[in-house]
C-alpha positions in Angstrom: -61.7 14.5 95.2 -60.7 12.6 92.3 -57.7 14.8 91.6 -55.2 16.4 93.1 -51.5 18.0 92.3 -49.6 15.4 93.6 -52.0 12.5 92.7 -53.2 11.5 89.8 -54.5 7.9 88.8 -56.3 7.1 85.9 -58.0 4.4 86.4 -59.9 6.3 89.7 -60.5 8.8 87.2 -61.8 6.4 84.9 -63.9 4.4 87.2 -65.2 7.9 89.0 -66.3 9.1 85.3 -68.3 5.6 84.9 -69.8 5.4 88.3 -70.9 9.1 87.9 -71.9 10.3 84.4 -71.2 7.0 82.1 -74.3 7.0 79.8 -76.6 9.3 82.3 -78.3 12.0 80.9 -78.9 15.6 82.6 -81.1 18.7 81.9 -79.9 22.0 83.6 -82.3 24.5 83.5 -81.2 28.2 82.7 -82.6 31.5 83.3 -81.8 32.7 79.3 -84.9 32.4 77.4 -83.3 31.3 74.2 -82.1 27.9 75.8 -84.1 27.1 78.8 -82.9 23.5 79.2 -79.3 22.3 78.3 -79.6 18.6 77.6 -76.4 16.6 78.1 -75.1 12.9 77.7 -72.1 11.8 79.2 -70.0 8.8 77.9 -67.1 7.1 78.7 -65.3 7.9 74.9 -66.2 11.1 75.7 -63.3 11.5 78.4 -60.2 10.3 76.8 -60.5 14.1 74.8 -62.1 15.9 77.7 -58.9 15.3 79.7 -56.1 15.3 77.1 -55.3 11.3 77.2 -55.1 11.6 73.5 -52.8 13.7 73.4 -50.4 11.3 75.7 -51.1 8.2 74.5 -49.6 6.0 71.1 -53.8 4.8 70.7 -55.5 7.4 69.1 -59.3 5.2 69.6 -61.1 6.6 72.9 -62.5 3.4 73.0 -59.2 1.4 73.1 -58.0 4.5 75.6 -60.6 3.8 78.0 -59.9 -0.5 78.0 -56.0 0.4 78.2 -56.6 2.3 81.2 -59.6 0.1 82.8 -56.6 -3.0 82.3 -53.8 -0.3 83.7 -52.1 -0.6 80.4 -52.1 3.1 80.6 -51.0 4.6 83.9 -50.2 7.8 85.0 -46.3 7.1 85.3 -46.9 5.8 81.7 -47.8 9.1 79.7 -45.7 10.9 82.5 -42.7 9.7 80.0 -45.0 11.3 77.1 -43.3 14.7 75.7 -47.2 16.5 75.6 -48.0 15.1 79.1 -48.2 18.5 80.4 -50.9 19.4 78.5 -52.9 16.4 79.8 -51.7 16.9 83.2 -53.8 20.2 83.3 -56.5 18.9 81.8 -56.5 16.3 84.6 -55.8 17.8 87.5 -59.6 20.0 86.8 -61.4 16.8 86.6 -63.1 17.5 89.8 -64.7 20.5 88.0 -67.5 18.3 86.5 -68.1 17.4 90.4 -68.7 20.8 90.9 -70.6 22.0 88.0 -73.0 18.8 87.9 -73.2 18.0 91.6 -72.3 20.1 94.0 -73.8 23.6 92.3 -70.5 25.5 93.0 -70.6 26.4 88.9 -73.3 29.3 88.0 -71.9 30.9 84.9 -72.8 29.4 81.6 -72.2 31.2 78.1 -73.6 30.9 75.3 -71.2 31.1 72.6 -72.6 30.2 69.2 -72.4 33.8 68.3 -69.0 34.4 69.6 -65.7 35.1 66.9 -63.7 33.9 66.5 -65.2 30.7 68.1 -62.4 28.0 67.0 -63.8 25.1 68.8 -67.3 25.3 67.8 -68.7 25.3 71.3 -72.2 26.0 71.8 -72.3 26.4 75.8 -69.7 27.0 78.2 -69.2 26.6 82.1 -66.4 28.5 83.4 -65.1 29.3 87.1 -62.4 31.9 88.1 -59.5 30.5 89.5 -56.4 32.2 91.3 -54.0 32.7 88.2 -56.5 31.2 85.6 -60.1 30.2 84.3 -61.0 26.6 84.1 -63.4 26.2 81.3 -65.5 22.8 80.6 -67.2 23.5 76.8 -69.8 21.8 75.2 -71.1 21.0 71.6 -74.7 19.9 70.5 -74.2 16.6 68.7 -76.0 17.3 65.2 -77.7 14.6 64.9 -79.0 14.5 68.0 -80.9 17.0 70.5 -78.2 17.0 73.4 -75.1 18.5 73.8 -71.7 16.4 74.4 -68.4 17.7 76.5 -66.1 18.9 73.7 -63.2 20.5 76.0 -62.2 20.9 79.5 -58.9 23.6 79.7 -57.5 26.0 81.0 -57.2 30.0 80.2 -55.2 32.8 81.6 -57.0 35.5 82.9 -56.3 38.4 80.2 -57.0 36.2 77.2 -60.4 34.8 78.4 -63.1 35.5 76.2 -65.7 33.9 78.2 -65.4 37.0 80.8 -66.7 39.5 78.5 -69.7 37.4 77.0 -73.4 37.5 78.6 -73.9 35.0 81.5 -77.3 33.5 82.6 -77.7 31.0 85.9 -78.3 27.4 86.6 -81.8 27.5 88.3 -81.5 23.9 88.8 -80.1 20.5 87.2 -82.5 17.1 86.7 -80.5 14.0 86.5 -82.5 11.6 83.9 -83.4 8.2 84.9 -83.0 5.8 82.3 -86.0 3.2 81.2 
């Protein structure tokens, strides 16, 4: 586990997101007929957003984010100090939900929600797992310029607001990693 309540370190976070998805490619294959295969491509810039080190940070460039944190410019006592890190911190601590959802299989609910209003964020397909007091919820966006779909947000919901519950579900039948050239 990458994450946990009482332990948080960016730069394992960091390195874990590079070793494990950095510029990899996936297809999960769905039972729903009018999106068979989910294409996805992770990257490093993607994370800084995914996980709320935006929001805690004075360096608004994922880019300059991630080389802060790969030189531990950026630690977590550092944005600890910042007066949104509890936003952040909650987006961290569910790291370990990609694990699930792209390696261990523990995720089988995926939503399609291009249809859905109000749909602020735009999200095309959503992975969400029921929690004790909440819903974590990793959504994802189809680049438009591009035929693959990006991580957009990784949150949080409470269990009355979450419109995800009420919105058709179909299953993972299984997920290909890609192998680059």
């Amino acid at each position: 586990m990458c994450c946990e309540t009482n332990h948080i370190h960016l730069l394992n976070i960091l390195n874990d997101y590079i070793d494990n998805f950095h510029n990899k490619d996936i297809i999960i294959h769905t039972n729903y007929k009018k999106l068979e295969a989910i294409k996805i491509h992770f990257h490093k810039n993607d994370l800084p957003h995914l996980l709320g080190w935006d929001k805690s940070s004075s360096l608004t460039s994922a880019k300059k984010i991630c080389d802060a944190i790969s030189k531990e410019k950026i630690t977590h006592k550092s944005i600890k100090k910042h007066h949104r890190y509890s936003e952040s911190k909650r987006r961290m601590l569910q790291y370990n939900f990609l694990h699930d959802i792209f390696f261990h299989g523990g995720i089988n609910a995926c939503v399609m929600t291009r249809d859905m209003k109000p749909n602020n964020m735009n999200l095309d397909v959503v992975f969400y797992e029921e929690k004790i007091e909440e819903f974590v919820v990793l959504g994802l966006r189809k680049k438009i310029d591009a035929e693959f779909f990006v991580l957009t947000t990784l949150h949080t919901t409470g269990k009355i607001n979450c419109p995800y519950n009420y919105r058709r579900k179909t299953s993972i039948r299984f997920i290909e990693w890609q192998s680059k050239p």
